[in-house]
C-alpha positions in Angstrom: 94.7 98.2 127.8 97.9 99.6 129.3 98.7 103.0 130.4 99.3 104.8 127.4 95.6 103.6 126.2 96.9 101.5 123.8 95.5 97.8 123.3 97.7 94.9 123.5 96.8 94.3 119.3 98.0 97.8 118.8 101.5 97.6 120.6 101.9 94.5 118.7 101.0 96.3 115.6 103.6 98.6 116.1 106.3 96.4 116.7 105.6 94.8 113.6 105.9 98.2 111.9 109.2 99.3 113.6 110.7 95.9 112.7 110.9 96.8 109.1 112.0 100.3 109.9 115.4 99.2 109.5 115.4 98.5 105.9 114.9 102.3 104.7 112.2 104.6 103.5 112.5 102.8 99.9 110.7 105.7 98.0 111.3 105.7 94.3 113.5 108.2 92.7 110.7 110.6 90.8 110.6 109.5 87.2 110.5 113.1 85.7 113.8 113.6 87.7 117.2 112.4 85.4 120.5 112.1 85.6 122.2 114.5 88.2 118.5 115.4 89.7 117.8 111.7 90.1 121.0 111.3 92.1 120.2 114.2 93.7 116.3 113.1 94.5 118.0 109.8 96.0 120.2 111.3 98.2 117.6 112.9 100.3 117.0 111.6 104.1 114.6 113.8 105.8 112.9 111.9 108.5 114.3 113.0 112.0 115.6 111.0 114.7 113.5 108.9 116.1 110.9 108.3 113.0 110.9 104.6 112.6 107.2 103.8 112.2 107.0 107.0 109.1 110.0 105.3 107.9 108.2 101.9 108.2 105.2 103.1 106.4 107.2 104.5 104.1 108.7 100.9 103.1 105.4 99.7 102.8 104.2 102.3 100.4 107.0 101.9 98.4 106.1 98.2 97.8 102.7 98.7 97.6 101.3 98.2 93.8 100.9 101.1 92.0 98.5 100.4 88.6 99.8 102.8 85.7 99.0 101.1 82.6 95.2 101.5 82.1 93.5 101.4 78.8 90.1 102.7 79.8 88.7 103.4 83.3 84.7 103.8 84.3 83.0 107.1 85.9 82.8 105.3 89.3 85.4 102.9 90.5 84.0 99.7 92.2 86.9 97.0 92.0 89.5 97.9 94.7 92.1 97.0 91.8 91.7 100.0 90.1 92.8 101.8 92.8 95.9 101.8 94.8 93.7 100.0 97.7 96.7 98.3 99.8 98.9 101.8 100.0 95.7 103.4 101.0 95.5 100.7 103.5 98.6 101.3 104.8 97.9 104.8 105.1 94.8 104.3 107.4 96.2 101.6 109.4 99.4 103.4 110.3 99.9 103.0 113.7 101.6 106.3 114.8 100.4 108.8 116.2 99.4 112.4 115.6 98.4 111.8 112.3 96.5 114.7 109.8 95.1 115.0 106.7 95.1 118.0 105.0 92.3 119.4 102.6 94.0 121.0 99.5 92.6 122.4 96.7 94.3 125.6 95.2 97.4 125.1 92.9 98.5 128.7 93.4 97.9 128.6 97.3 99.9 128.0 100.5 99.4 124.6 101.0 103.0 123.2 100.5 104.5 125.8 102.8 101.8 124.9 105.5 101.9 121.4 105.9 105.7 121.8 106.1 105.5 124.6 108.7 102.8 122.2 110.1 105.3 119.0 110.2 108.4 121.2 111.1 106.6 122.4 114.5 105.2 118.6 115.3 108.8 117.3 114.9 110.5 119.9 116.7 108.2 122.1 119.1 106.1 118.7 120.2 108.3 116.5 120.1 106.6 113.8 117.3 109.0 112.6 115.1 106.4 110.2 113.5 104.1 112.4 112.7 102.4 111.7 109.6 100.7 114.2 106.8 98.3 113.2 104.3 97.4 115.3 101.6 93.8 115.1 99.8 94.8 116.9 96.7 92.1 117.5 94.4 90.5 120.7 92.1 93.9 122.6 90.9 96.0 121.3 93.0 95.7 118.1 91.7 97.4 119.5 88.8 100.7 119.4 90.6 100.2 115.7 91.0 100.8 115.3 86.8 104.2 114.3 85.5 105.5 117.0 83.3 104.7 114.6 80.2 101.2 115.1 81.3 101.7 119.0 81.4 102.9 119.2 78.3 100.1 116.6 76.4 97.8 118.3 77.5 99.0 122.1 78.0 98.1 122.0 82.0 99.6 126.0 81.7 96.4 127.3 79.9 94.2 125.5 82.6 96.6 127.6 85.1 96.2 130.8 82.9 99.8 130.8 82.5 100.6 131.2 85.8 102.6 128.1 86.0 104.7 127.2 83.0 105.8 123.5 83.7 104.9 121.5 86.7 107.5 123.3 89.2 106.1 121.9 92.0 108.3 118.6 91.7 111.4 120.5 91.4 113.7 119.2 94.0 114.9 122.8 95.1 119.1 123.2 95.5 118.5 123.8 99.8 116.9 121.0 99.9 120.1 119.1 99.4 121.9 121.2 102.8 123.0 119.6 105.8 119.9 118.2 107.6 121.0 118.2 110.7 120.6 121.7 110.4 117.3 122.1 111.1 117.4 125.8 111.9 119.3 126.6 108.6 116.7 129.1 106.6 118.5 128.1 103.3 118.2 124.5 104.5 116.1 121.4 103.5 112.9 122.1 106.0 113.2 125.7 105.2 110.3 127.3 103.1 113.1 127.3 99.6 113.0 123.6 100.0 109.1 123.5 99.6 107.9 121.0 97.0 106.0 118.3 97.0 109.4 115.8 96.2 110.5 117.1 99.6 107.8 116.6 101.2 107.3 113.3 99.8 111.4 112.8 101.3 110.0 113.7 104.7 107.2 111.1 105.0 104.1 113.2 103.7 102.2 111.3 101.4 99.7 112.8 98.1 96.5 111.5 97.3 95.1 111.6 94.0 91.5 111.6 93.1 89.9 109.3 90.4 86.4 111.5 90.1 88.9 114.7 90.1 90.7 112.9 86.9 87.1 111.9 85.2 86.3 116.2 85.7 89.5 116.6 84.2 89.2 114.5 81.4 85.5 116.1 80.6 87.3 119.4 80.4 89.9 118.6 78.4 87.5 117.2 75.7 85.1 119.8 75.9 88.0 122.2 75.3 89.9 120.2 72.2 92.7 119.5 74.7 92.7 115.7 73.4 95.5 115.4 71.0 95.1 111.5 70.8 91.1 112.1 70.2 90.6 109.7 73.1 87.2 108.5 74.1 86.1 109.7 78.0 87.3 106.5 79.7 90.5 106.4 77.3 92.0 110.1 78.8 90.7 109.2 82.3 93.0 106.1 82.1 96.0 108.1 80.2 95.6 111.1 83.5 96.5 108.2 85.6 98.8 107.1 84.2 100.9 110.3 84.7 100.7 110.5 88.0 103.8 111.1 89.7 105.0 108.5 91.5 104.6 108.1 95.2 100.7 109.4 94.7 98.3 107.2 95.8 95.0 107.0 93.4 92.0 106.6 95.3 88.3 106.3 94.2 87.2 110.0 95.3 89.6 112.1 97.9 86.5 114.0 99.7 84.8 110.0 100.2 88.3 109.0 101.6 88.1 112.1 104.2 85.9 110.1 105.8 87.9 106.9 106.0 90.9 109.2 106.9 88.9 111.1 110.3 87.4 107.3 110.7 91.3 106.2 111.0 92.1 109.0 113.7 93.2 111.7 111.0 92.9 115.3 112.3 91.2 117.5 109.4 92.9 120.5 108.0 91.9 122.6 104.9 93.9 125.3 102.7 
């Protein structure tokens, strides 16, 4: 132990991590974004100074396999290969520290805005440039984890009362692409008009998706006719997930991964 209170296994650990630093964040350009907002999406470089082990992790994720092409899935997942097991891994294994995982479950609520408020104060105010943000997105709010395909299949507006039109929240807002070494700038890219969950995605936060929220989902949408294909239970499960937006990392059941998450050293936050 040395006098940080780090083991020798876990210095070693993050060397490894930091090592690979070097070869960029790596994530993938949004697949709902085209032409000019692609370009756009890939020119965003939001980690601060100093973040080589979120920029690390990010590398990993974006290697990390990502299943999309189900046919059918069960109620309860039991085979770690119908999950994204080794991102998840790599999420509670990450050797930085503070690390958080926020509770979110409201579509229309604040959640966005705090965990960047959240982030922007750990970078800046404490000092933590590889602070990392996890988000356990499930009830509404895993709505916003849908491509726009998805939306518009299966008319996600009605579930949202109209409220939300199209899936907005993977918009890649125009401050978003300021100067970022302006961090002060209130039209800039940590501001609250950059807030989406592309940006946040830019700046290291990574969205978890919830298998049993995507079963619930399905249920409902075949109870309410919302099944244009006529697919069987298992049959929309698997088409839900394989809309997800990527970057989101499917997991058996978000709540059940809380656990794993405050196991990992994940401090617990709920919107």
């Amino acid at each position: 132990m040395n006098e940080t209170g780090c083991t020798r296994r876990e210095v070693l650990r993050g060397l490894a991590w930091a090592g690979v630093a070097g070869l960029g964040l790596g994530a993938r350009v949004p697949a709902y974004a085209a032409g000019g907002e692609a370009q756009q999406a890939d020119r965003l470089h939001l980690l601060p100074p100093g973040a080589d082990l979120l920029e690390a992790l990010g590398k990993k994720l974006a290697a990390a396999p990502r299943r999309r092409d189900f046919k059918t899935v069960p109620m309860t997942l039991t085979d770690p290969d119908a999950w994204d097991d080794q991102a998840m891994q790599d999420v509670l294994h990450y050797p930085g520290n503070p690390k958080m995982v926020w509770h979110n479950t409201e579509l229309g609520g604040p959640w966005l805005n705090l965990m960047r408020l959240t982030l922007n104060s750990q970078i800046w105010a404490f000092k933590h440039p590889n602070f990392l943000i996890a988000s356990v997105t499930h009830s509404s709010a895993a709505l916003a984890l849908f491509d726009q395909a998805a939306w518009d299949k299966y008319n996600f507006a009605k579930l949202t009362k109209g409220k939300f039109k199209r899936n907005t929240f993977i918009d890649i807002p125009s401050a978003a692409l300021a100067d970022p070494a302006n961090f002060q700038n209130p039209e800039g890219p940590f501001s609250k008009k950059a807030t989406s969950i592309t940006v946040l995605q830019k700046r290291g936060v990574v969205f978890l998706a919830c298998h049993d929220g995507i079963w619930g989902l399905a249920a409902h949408l075949r109870k309410e006719r919302q099944n244009p294909d006529k697919l069987s239970h298992g049959e929309l499960a698997a088409d839900l997930t394989n809309h997800l937006i990527p970057g989101v990392i499917l997991t058996p059941d978000v709540v059940g991964e809380l656990v794993e998450l405050e196991l990992a050293g994940f401090t617990y936050a709920h919107s």
